[in-house]
C-alpha positions as CSV (number, residue, x, y, z in Angstrom):
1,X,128.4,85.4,98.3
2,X,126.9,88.8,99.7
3,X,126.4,89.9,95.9
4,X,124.2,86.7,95.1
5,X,120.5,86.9,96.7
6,X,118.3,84.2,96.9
7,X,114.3,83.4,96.3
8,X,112.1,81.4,96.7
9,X,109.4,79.8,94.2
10,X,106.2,78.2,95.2
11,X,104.0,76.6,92.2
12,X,101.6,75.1,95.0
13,X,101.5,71.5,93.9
14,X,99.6,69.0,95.6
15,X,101.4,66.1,95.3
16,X,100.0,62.2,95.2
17,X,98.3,61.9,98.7
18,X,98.8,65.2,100.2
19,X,95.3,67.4,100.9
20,X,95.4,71.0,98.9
21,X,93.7,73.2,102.2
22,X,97.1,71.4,104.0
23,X,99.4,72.3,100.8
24,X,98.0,75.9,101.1
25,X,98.7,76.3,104.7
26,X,102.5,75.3,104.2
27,X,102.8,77.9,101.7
28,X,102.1,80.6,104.2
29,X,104.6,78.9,106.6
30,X,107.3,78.4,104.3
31,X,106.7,82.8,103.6
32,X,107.1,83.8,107.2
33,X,109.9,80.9,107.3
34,X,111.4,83.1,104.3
35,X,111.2,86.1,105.6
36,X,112.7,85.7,109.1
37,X,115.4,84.3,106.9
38,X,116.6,86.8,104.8
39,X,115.6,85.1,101.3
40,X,115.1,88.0,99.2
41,X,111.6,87.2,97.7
42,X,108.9,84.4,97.7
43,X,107.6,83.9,93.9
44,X,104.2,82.2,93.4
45,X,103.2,80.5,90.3
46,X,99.6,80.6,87.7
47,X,98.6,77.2,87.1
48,X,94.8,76.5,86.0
49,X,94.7,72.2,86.7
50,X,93.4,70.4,89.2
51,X,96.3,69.5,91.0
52,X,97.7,72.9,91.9
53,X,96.5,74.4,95.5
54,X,95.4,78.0,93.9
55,X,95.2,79.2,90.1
56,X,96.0,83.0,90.2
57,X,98.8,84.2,92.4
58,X,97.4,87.6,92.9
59,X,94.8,86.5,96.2
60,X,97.8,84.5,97.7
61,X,100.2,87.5,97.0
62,X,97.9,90.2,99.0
63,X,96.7,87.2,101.9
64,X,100.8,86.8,102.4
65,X,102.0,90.3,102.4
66,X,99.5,91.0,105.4
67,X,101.6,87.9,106.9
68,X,105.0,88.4,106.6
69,X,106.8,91.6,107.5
70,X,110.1,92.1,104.6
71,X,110.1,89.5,102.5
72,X,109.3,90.6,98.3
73,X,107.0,88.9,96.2
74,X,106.4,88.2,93.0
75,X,104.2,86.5,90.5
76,X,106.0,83.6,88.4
77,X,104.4,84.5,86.2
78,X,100.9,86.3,85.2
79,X,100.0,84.8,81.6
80,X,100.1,88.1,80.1
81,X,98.5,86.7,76.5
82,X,94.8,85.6,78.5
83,X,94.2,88.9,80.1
84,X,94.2,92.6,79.7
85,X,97.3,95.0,80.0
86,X,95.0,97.1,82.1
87,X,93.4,94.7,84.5
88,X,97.0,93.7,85.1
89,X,98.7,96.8,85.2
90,X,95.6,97.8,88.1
91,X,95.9,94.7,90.1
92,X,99.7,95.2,90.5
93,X,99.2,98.4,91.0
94,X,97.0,97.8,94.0
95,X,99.3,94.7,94.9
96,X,102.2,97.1,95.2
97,X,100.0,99.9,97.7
98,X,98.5,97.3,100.0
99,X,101.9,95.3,100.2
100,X,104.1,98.3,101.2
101,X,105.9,98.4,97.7
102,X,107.0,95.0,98.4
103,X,105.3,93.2,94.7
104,X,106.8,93.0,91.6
105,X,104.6,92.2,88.8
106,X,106.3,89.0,86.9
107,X,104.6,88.5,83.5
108,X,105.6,85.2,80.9
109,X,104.1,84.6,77.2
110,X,102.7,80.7,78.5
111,X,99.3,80.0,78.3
112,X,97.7,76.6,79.6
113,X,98.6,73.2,77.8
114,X,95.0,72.1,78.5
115,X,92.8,73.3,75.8
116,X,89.5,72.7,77.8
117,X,91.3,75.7,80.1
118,X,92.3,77.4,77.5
119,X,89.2,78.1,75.8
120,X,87.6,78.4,79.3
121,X,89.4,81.5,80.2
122,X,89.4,83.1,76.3
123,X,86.2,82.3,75.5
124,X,87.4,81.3,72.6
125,X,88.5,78.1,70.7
126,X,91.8,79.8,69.0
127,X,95.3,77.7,69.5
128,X,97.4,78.8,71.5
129,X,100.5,79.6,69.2
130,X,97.9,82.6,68.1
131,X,97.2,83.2,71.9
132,X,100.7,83.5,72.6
133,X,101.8,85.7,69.2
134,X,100.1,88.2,71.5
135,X,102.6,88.6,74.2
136,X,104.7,91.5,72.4
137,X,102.1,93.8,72.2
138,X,100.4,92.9,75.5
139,X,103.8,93.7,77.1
140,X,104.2,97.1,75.1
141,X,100.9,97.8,76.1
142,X,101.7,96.9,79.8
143,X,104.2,99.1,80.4
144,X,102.3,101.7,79.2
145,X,99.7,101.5,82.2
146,X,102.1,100.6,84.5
147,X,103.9,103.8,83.9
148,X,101.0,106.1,82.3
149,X,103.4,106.5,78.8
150,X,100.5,108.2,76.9
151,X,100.0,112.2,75.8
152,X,99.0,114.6,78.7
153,X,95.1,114.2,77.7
154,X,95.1,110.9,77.6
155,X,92.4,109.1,79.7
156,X,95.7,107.0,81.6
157,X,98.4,109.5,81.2
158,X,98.3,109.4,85.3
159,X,98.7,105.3,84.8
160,X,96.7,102.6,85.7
161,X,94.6,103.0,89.2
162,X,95.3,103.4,91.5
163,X,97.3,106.0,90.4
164,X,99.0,107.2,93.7
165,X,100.7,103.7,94.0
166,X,104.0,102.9,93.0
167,X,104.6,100.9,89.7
168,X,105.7,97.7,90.7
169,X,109.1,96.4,89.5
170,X,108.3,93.9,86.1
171,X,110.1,91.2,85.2
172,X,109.4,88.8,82.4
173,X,110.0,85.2,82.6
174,X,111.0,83.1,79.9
175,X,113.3,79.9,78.8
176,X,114.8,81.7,75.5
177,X,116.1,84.8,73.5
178,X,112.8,85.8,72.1
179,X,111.5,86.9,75.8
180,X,115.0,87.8,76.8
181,X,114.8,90.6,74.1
182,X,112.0,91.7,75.0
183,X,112.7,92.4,78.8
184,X,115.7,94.3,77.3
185,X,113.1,96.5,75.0
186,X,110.6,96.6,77.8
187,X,113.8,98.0,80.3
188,X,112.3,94.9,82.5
189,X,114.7,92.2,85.1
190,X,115.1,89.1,83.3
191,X,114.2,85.5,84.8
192,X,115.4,82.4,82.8
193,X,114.1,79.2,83.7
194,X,116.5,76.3,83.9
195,X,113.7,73.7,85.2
196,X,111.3,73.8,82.7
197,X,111.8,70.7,79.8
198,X,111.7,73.6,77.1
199,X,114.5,75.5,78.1
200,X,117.9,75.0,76.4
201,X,119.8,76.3,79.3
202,X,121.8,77.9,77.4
203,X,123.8,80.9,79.1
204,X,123.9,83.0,75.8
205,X,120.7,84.1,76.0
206,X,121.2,86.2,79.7
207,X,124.4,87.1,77.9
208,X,121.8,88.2,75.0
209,X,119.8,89.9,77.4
210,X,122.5,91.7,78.8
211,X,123.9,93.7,75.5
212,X,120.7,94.1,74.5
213,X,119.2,95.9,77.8
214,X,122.8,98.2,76.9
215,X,121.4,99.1,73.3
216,X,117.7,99.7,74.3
217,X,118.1,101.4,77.7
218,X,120.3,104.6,78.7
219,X,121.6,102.7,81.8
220,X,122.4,99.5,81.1
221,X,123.0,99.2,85.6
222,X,119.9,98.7,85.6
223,X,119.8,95.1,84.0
224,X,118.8,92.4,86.3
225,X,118.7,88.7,85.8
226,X,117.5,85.6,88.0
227,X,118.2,81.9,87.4
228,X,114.9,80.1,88.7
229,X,116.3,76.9,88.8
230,X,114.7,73.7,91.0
231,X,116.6,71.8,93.8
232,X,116.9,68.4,95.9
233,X,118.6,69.4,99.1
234,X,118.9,67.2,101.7
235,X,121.2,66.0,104.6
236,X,123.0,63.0,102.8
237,X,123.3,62.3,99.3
238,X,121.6,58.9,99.7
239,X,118.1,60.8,100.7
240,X,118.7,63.3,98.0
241,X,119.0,61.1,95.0
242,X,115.7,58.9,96.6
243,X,113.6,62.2,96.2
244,X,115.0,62.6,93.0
245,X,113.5,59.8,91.3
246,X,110.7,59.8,93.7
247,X,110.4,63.6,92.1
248,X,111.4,63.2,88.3
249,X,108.5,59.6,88.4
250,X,105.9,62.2,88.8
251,X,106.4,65.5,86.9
252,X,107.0,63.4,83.7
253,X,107.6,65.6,80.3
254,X,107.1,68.6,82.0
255,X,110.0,69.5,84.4
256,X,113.6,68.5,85.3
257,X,115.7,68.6,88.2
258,X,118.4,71.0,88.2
259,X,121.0,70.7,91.4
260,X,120.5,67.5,93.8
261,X,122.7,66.7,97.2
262,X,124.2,67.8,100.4
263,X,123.7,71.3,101.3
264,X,127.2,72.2,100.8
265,X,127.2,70.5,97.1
266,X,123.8,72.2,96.8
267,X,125.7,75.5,97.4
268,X,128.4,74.9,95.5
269,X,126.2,74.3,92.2
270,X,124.3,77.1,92.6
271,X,127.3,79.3,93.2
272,X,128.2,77.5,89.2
273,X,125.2,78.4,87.8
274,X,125.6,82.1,89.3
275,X,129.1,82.0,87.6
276,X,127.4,80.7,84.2
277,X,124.7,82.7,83.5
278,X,125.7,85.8,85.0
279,X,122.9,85.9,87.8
280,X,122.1,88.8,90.1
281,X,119.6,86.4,92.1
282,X,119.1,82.4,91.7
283,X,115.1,81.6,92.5
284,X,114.6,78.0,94.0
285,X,112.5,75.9,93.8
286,X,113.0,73.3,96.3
287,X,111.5,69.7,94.9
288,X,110.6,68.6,98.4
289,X,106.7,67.0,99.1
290,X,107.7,66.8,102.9
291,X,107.2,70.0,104.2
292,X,110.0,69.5,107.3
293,X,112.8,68.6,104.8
294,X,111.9,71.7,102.5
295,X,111.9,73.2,106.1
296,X,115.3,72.1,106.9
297,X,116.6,72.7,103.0
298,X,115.8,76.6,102.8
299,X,117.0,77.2,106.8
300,X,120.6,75.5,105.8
301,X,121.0,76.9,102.7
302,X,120.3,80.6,104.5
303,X,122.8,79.9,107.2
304,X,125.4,78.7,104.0
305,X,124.8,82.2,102.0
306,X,124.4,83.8,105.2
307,X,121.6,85.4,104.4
308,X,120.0,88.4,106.9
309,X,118.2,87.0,109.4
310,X,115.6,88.8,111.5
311,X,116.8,89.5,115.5
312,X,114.9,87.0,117.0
């Protein structure tokens, strides 16, 4: 168990009856929860509806690094095809200074279902399987300012600013082998998503990722891959399989649950999935509306994996 690390994912969701300024607040709890833990990273989420307690993770990352002390974080994931490779590239950049090298910049080809949203934050009315046919060469050009890959007289041969910050780690996110190739080509970690309905969850496409990062990249060590999967824990079986229904009522089309039960059989499924897909690190989401069971689901599962605590 001391090879497997464990995150954490936040998407932020204000759920039927809660208030969002509340929602917010718990996310900053459950971070300093996290990091007195051990959990190796707290991931937050881009979401542009209504019902979602921020839109842009970037705000929460910086607001959350000034309040924890060791805990990573990540973005789950920047929408790479709305925005510019630069403006990304430079607020990671500054992410990474003012955190202490403690961001990694997590980027996905996704781009709102809502169309009204959509054409709000292009300004423009194109669909989105053009938006997203833009992804490749968004990445490409990503990496490029993230690691100033130009000539020496090139205006960002030094990288994106602020140039005497570190390049934050990059990861994409995806659900199949399209995006797991090109984390290979872009030398990027790989994080498959089990929980959204559009992933197969299918482990030959981390194996996929895996020989490919060998062919592309000189050390093939350097390939890393995270299961993001999402989770009922609770203390009996009866209360987990409630919150399950309560849970699966509500997110409809768009997401399934992936492990449900005790925090032993919690364990033991995510040690399976670990086995099955090859995983480096397994990212949780924990399906819980109640902020003291999600409490009591990430401190038990840390004292299961025996994750580092901090000396109290």
């Amino acid at each position: 168990m001391s090879e497997l690390t464990l995150s954490l994912l936040d998407l932020g969701i204000i759920a039927p009856g809660q208030d969002g300024k509340e929602v917010l607040a718990q996310t900053f709890r459950m971070a300093q929860l996290a990091d007195q833990l051990g959990y190796e990273r707290l991931w937050l989420a881009e979401h542009h509806e209504s019902h979602f307690s921020w839109a842009a993770p970037e705000m929460m990352l910086a607001a959350i690094a000034r309040a924890t002390q060791r805990i990573g974080l990540g973005s789950a994931a920047v929408l790479l095809p709305l925005y510019s490779p630069l403006a990304v590239a430079e607020n990671y950049r500054g992410l990474s200074a003012l955190s202490g090298g403690r961001v990694v910049l997590g980027v996905c080809g996704g781009v709102p279902a809502d169309p009204v949203a959509l054409a709000a934050l292009t300004g423009n009315d194109d669909a989105p399987a053009i938006i997203t046919r833009q992804f490749a060469d968004k990445l490409a050009a990503l990496v490029k300012y993230l690691h100033g890959d130009f000539p020496d007289d090139h205006r960002f041969t030094h990288a994106a600013t602020p140039c005497f910050a570190a390049a934050p780690p990059l990861w994409v996110m995806g659900s199949g082998f399209g995006t797991a190739e090109l984390a290979a080509r872009s030398a990027a970690s790989y994080a498959y998503s089990l929980f959204h309905r559009a992933s197969t969850q299918d482990a030959a496409i981390t194996a996929a990722y895996r020989r490919q990062f060998a062919q592309y990249q000189q050390d093939s060590n350097a390939a890393r891959i995270a299961v993001a999967l999402s989770c009922v824990c609770a203390d009996s079986e009866e209360v987990a399989q409630t919150q399950k229904q309560q849970v699966e009522s509500w997110i409809g089309n768009t997401m399934r649950v992936n492990i449900c039960g005790t925090p032993t059989s919690c364990r033991d499924q995510i040690l399976a999935i670990q086995e099955t897909y090859d995983a480096d690190s397994i990212i949780i989401y924990h399906m819980w509306h109640l902020e003291e069971r999600k409490r009591a689901a990430i401190t038990t599962l840390a004292e299961l994996f025996q994750l580092a605590a901090m000396p109290s």
